[in-house]
C-alpha positions in Angstrom: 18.9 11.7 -2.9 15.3 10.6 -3.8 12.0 12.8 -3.9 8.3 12.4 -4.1 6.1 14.4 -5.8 3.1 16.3 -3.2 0.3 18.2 -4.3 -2.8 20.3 -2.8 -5.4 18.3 -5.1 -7.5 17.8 -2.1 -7.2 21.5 -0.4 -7.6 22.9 -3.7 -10.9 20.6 -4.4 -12.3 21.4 -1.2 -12.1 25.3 -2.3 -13.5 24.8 -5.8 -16.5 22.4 -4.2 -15.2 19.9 -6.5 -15.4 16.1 -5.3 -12.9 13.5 -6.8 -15.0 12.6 -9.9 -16.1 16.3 -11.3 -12.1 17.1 -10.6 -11.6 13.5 -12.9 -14.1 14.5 -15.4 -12.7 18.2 -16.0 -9.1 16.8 -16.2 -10.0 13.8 -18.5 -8.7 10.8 -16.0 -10.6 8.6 -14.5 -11.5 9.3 -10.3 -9.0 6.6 -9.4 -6.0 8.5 -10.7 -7.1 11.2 -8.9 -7.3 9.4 -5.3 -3.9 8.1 -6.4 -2.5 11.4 -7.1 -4.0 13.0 -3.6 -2.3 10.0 -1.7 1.1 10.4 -3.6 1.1 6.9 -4.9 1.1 8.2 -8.4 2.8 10.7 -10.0 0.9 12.5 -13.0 2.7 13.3 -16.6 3.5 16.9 -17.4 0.2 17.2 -19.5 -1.7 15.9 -16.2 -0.2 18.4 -14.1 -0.5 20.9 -16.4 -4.7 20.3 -16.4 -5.3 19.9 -12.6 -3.1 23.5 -12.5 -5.2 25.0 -15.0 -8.7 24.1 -13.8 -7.2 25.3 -10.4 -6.2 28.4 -11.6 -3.0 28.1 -10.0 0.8 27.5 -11.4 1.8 23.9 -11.4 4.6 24.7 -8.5 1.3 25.9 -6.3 -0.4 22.8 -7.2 2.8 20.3 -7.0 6.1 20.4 -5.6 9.1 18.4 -4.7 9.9 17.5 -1.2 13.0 15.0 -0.1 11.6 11.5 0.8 13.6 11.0 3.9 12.3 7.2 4.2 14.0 6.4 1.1 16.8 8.9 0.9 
C-alpha cells in the first residue's frame, strides 16, 4: 500500500496573510520548496515539518497527514 504526504500550507498561509516567500523565509527554505511542498511533489524532513507546524501554531498532524495514494496503490 503506498501513501503521499498532504498538507494545509496553502489554507494555513492564506489565514496567517503569509505569501510563499515570508512562509520560505520564516521556515529557512527557499520559496520553491515551499510551492513544491503545497503541490505534494515534495515531501519535507521531520525538522521541515516540524517549522512550518510551529510558525502555524498548529501540531504537525494538523499541518500534514497521510492519505492512501489510490493511483499508485
Amino acid at each position: 500500500m503506498a501513501f503521499i504526504l498532504k498538507n494545509r500550507l496553502k489554507e494555513l498561509r492564506a489565514r496567517e496573510g503569509l505569501n510563499q516567500t515570508e512562509l520560505a523565509k520564516l521556515a529557512g527554505i527557499s520559496r520553491q520548496t515551499v510551492s513544491l511542498i503545497e503541490r505534494n511533489e515534495y515531501t519535507p524532513s521531520v525538522v521541515i515539518a516540524l517549522k512550518i507546524a510551529e510558525i502555524f501554531r498548529e501540531p504537525v498532524e494538523e499541518v500534514f497527514r497521510l492519505e492512501e495514494d489510490k493511483e499508485n496503490g
